[in-house]
C-alpha positions as CSV (number, residue, x, y, z in Angstrom):
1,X,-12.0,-31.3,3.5
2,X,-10.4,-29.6,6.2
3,X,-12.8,-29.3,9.8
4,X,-12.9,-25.7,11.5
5,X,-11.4,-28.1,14.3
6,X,-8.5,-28.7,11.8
7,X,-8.4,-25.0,10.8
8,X,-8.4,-23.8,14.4
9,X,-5.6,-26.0,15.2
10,X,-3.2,-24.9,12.9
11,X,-4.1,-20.9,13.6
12,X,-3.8,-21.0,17.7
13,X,-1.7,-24.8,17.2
14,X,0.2,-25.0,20.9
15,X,-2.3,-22.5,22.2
16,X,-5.1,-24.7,21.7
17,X,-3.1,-27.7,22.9
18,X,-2.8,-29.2,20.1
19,X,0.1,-29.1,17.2
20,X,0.9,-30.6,14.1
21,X,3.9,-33.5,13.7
22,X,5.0,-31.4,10.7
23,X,5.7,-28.4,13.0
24,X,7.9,-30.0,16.0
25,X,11.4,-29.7,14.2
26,X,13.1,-33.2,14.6
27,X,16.3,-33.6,16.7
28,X,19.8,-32.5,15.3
29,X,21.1,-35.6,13.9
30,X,25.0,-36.5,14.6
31,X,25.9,-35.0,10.8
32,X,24.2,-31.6,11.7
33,X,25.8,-31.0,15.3
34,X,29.3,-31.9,13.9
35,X,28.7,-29.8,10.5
36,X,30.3,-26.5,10.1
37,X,28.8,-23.2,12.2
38,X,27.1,-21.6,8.6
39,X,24.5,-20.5,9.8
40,X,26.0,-17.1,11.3
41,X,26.8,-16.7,7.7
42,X,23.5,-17.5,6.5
43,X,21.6,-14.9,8.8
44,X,23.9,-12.5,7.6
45,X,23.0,-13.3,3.8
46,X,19.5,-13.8,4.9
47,X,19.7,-10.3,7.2
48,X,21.5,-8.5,3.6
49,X,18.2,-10.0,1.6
50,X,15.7,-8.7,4.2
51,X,16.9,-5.3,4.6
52,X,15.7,-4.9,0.6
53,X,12.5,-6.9,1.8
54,X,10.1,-4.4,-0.3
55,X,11.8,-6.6,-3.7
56,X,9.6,-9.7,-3.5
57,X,12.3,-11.6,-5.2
58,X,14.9,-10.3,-1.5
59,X,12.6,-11.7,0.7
60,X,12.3,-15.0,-0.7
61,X,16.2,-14.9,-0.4
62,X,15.7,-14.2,2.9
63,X,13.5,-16.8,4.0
64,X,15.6,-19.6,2.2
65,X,18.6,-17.8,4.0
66,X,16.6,-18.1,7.4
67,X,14.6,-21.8,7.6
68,X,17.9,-23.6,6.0
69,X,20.1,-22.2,8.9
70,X,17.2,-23.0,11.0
71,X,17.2,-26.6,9.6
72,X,21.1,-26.4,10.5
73,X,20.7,-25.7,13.9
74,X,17.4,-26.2,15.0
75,X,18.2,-25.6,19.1
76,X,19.0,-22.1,18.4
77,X,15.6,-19.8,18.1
78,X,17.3,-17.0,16.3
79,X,16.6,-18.0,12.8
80,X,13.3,-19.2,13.4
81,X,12.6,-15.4,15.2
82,X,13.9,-14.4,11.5
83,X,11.8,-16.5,9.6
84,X,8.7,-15.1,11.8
85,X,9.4,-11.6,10.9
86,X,10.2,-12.3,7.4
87,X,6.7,-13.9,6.7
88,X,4.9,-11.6,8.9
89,X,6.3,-8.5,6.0
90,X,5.1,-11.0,3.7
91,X,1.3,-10.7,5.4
92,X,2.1,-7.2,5.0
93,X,3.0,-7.3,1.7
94,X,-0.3,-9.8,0.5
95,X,-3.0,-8.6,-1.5
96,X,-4.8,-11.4,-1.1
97,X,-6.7,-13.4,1.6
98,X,-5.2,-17.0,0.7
99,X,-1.5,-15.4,0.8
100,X,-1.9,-13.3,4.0
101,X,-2.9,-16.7,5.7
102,X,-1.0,-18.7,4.2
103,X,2.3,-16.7,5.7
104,X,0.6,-15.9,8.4
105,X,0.4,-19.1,9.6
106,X,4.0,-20.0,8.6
107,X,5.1,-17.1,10.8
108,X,2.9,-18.2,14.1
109,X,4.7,-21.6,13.2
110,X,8.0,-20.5,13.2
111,X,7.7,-18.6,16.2
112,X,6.3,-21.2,18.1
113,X,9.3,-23.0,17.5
114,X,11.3,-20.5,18.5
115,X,9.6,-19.5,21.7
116,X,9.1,-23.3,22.7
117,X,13.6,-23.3,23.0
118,X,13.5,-19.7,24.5
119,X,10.9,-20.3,27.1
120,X,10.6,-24.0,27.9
121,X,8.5,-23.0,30.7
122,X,5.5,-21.6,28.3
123,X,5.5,-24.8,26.2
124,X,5.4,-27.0,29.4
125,X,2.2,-25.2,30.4
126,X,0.7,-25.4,27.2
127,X,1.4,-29.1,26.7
128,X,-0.6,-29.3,29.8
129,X,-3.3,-27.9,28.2
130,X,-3.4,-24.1,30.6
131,X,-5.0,-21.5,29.8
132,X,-3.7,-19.6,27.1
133,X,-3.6,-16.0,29.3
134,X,-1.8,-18.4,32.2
135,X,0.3,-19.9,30.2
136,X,1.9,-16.5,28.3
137,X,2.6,-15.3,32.1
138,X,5.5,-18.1,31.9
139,X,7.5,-16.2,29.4
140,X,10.0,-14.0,30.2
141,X,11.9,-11.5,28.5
142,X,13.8,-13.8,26.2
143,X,10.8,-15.0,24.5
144,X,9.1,-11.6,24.5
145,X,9.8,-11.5,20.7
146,X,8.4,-14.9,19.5
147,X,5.9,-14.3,21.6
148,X,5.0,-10.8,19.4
149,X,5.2,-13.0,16.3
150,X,3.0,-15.8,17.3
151,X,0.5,-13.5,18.6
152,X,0.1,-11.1,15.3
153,X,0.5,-14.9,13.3
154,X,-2.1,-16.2,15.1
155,X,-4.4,-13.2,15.0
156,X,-3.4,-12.7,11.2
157,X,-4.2,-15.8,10.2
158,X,-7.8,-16.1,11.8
159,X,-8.6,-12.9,10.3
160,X,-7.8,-14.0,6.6
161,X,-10.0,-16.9,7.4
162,X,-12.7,-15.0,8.7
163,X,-14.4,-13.7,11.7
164,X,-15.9,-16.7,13.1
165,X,-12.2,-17.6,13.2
166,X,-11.2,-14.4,15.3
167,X,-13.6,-15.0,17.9
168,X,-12.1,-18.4,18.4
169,X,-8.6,-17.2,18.9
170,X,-9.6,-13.8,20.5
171,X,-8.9,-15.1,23.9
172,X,-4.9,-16.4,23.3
173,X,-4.2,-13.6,21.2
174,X,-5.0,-11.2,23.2
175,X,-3.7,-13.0,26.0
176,X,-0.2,-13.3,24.3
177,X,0.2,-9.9,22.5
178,X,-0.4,-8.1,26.3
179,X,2.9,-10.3,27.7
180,X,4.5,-8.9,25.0
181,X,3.5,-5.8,25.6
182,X,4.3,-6.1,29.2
183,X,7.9,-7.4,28.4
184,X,9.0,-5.3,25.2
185,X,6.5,-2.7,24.2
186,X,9.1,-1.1,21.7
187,X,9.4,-4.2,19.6
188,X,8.7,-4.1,15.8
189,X,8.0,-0.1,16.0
190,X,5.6,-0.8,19.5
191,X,4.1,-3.5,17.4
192,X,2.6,-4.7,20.3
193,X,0.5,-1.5,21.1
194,X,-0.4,-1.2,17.5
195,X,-1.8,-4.8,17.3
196,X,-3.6,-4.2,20.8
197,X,-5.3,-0.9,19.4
198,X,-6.5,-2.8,16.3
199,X,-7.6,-5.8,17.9
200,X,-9.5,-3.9,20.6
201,X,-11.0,-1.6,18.1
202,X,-12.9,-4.1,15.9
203,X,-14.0,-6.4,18.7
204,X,-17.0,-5.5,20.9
205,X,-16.7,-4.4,24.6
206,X,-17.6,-7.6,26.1
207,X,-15.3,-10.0,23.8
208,X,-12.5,-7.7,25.0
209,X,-12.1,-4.5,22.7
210,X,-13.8,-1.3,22.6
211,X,-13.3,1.9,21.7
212,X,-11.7,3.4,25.0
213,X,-8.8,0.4,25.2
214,X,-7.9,0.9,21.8
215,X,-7.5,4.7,21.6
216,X,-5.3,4.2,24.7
217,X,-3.3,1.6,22.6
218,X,-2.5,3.8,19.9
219,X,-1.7,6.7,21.6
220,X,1.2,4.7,23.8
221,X,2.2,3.6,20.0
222,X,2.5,6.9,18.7
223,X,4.4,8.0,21.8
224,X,7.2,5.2,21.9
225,X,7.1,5.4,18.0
226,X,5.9,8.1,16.4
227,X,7.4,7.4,12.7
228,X,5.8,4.8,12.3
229,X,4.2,4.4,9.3
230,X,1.9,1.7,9.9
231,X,0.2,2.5,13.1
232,X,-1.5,5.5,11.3
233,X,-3.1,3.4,9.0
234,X,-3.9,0.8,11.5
235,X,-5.7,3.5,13.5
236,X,-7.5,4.5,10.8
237,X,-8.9,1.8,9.4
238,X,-10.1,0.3,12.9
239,X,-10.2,3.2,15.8
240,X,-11.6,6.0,13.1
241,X,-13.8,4.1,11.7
242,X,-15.1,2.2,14.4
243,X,-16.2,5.9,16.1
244,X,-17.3,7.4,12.8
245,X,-14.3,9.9,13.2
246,X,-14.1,11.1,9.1
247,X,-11.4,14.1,10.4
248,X,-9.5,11.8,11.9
249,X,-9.5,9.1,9.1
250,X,-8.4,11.6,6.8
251,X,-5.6,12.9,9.0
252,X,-4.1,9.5,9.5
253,X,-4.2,8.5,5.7
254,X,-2.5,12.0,4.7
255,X,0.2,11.8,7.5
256,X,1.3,8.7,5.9
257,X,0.9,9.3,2.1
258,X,2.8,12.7,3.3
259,X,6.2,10.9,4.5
260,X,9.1,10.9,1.9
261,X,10.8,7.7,1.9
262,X,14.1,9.0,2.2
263,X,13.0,10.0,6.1
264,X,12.1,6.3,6.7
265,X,15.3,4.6,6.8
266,X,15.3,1.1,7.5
267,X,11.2,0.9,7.9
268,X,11.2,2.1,3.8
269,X,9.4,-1.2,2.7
270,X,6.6,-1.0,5.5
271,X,6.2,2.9,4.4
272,X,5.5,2.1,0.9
273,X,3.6,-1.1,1.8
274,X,1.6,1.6,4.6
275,X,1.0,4.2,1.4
276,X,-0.7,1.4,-0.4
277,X,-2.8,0.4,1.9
278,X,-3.9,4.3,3.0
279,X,-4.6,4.7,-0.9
280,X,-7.1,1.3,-0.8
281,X,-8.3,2.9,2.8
282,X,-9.2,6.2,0.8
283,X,-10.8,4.7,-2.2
284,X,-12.8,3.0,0.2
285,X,-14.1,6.0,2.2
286,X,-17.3,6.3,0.8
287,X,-18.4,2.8,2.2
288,X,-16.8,3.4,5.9
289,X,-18.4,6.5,6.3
């Protein structure tokens, strides 16, 4: 049976200091650094599958596409990043607990590969055992995307597990997804202030959340990307309810259920994954309010 120790370790892994053997990618060996460069032809095919990522079926192309030319050249972070944001769409895509964490944690993996080779720095510190927050100063802009990934992985994955979980990785979540604000607030649609506003709204004050911070959060998200269709339902679900704002709740959910697909261009499969979950939000109304 697995320990909470064990559990903990593979949510925050390198954050916590301590990392599975499966997840440190072995060496190129002499056949792989003299094999032909596929790979740029297996991002694009992997790239072609996750475009159409809303088709279950296209984003397991995708990830094959991704973690083989990973295997292929495993000093060069850019498939791993892939293979990050591939499996985080899968979290979004889960309806279920055991799914969501099992790719979530396959996504924090992945990008701690990747930001171990783009920040060497960051996974020095860590193997030293620094503190989480210390340690996510290190990385610069190069590793401001894995960065993103293993914080929402991380986060993710501890809240599929429960909250008991969240508490424990609060701390190096948080940590991480503020250096990623700091260095790329824009990526993944201002992904970072839309994780920061949720996050902050369903902790209390004192562990680092709180109504104030998180309502600042999602306003800078709306501002830097105001089509996006899953910060509504993020604030909704966490902000409005945490302030008992029904008007508010309401607003959000119809914004999103109101946007016509055609309008959302490349962000189509998080806009029909978003109108799902503002339906589930609005069946649910009567026991959040």
């Amino acid at each position: 049976m697995r320990t909470v120790a064990a559990l903990l370790c593979a949510l925050v892994a390198v954050a916590q200091g301590c990392r599975r053997a499966a997840d440190v990618t072995p060496a190129p060996t002499a056949r792989e650094v003299a094999a032909p460069p596929r790979d740029g032809e297996l991002l694009a095919d992997g790239d072609r599958a996750y475009a159409e990522r809303g088709d279950p079926a296209r984003l397991d192309a995708a990830l094959r596409a991704y973690q083989t030319a990973a295997s292929s050249r495993p000093a060069d972070p850019a498939a791993e990043v892939r293979v990050a944001r591939a499996e985080a769409f899968r979290v979004l895509a889960s309806t279920g607990p055991a799914v969501a964490r099992d790719a979530a944690e396959a996504s924090a993996r992945a990008a701690e590969r990747a930001l171990r080779r783009a920040s060497p720095a960051w996974a020095e510190a860590v193997d030293r055992g620094e503190d989480p927050a210390a340690a996510a100063a290190r990385v610069d802009a190069v590793g401001a995307e894995p960065l993103y990934w293993l914080a929402l992985g991380t986060m993710r994955s501890a809240q599929a597990t429960g909250y008991a979980a969240v508490l424990a990785v609060k701390d190096a979540a948080l940590a991480m997804m503020a250096r990623a604000a700091e260095l790329d607030e824009r990526l993944d649609a201002a992904g970072p202030h839309r994780a920061l506003g949720a996050w902050r709204a369903m902790l209390p004050a004192a562990a680092g959340g709180g109504a104030a911070a998180s309502r600042a959060h999602f306003d800078r998200a709306r501002a830097l990307a105001p089509d996006d269709p899953l910060r509504p339902v993020a604030e909704a679900e966490t902000w409005a309810v945490l302030v008992q704002d029904e008007a508010r709740f309401d607003a959000l959910l119809r914004e999103v259920l109101a946007e016509e697909p055609a309008r959302a261009g490349d962000r189509a499969p998080e806009l029909a994954v978003a109108k799902r979950r503002a339906r589930e939000l609005l069946e649910r109304k009567a026991r959040l309010f």
